[in-house]
N, C-alpha and C positions, 0 to 999 in steps of 0.2 A: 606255659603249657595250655593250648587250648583243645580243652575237654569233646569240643565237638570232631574231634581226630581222634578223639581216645574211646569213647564211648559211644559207638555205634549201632545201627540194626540191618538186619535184610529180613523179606518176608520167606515164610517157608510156603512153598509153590502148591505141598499137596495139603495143606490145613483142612481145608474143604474136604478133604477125602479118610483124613484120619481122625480127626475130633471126635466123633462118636464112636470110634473104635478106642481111642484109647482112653475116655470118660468111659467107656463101659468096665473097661480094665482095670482101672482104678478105683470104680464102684463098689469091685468085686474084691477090694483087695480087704484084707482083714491088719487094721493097725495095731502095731506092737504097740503098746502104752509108752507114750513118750512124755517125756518128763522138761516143762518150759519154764527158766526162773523169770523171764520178763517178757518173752515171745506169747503170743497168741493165735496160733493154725489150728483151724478143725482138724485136718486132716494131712499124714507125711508118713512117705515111706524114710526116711531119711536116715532113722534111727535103727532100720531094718537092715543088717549086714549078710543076710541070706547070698549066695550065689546069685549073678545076674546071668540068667542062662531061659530057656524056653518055658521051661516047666518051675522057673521062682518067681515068685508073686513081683517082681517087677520087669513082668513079660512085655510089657507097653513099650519100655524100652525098645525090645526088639523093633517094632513095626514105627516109634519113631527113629533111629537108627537108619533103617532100609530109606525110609523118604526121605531122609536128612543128607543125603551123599551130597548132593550137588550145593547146596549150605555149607558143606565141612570144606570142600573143595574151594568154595568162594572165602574163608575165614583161613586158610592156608594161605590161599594166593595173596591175600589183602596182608600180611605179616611174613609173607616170602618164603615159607615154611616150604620142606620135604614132607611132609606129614604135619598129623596130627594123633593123639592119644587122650583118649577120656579116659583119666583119673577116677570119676565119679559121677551119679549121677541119683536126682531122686525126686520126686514130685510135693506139690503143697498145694494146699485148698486152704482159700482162707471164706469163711461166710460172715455175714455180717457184723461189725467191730471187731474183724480178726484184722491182724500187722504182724509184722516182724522188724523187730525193732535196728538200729543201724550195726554195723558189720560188715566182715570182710571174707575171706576165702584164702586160708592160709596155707604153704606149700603147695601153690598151683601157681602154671604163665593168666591164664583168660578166664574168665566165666561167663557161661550165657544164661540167658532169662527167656524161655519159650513161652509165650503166653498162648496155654489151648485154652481159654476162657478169660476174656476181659469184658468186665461189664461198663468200665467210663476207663478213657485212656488215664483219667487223673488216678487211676490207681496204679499203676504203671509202680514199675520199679522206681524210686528214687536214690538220686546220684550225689554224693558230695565232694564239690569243686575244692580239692586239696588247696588250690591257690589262691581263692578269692573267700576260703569257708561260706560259700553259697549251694543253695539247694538246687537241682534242676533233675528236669527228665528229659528222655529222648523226646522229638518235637516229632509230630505226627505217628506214634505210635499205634498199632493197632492191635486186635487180636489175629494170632495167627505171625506176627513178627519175634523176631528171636535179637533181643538185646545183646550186647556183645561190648566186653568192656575188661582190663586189666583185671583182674581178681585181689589184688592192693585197695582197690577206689571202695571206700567207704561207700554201701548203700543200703537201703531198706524195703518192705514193703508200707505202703503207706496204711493207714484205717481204715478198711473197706466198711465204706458209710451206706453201701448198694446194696437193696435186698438181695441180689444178684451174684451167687458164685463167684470166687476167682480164683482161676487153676493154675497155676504154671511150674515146669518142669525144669530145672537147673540144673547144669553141667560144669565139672569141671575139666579144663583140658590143657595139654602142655603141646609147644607147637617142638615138630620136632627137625632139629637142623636148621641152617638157611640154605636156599636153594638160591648160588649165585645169580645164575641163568636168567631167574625175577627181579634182580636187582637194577637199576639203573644206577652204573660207574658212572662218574664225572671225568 
């Protein structure tokens, strides 16, 4: 299996235009006390099961959503899918010496990794290579790109060793149907 066909990214087009829209959102949000036996996150709605709708403290959702069409559409076509469904979805802040330790995404097809704040690509999501038990990341990642990978593949967040915020928001999603039409028959 090579991992570089499995674990992917594309950039999101309107980054630039939402990043301090949804940093404000998430500023605003008030955390349920969450409870970490090995992990270390300042900050996650994650543990927050409220309604996701306009008026629940994970309104960001909505306005990344609306920007995110033409992303959902490109992660459909690339896995041949009729659709697509978010399962879940919910943000994490990590500040200095926060991580989140290895893991996986259980009862989902894919999971993405949105990064609206990366302060060195080397914090980047880490990947572990089922085949060779080797570490790697996506190679030229930036802020503002949305990682995209099996929701099985072991990964983590690294040590944020950066005086420097890192934000990113994770999805889970199940692809729905195949749509022949995208297929190439031999």
């Amino acid at each position: 299996m090579k991992m570089n066909n499995v674990v992917w990214k594309l950039s999101l087009t309107a980054h630039n235009k939402i990043k301090s829209k949804i940093l404000n959102l998430i500023e605003n949000y008030t955390q349920i006390n969450p409870t970490f036996e090995v992990d270390n996150i300042s900050k996650t709605d994650f543990f927050d099961e409220r309604d996701i709708k306009d008026t629940s403290p994970k309104n960001y959702l909505n306005l990344f959503y609306e920007e995110a069409k033409p992303l959902y559409q490109s992660i459909v076509d690339h896995y041949r899918g009729g659709g697509l469904y978010i399962s879940n979805a919910w943000f994490q802040q990590y500040d200095i010496y926060n991580h989140h330790t290895w893991h996986n995404h259980g009862l989902t097809m894919i999971s993405l990794v949105y990064f609206l704040e990366l302060p060195n690509p080397k914090y980047s999501t880490e990947f572990l290579n089922i085949e060779d038990n080797k570490i790697f990341q996506i190679e030229d990642i930036r802020e503002g790109d949305v990682a995209i990978f099996p929701s099985f593949i072991p990964h983590r967040s690294p040590v944020n060793l950066s005086a420097s915020r890192k934000t990113s928001i994770a999805f889970n999603i199940q692809i729905i149907n195949t749509d022949n039409s995208k297929l190439n028959m031999l």
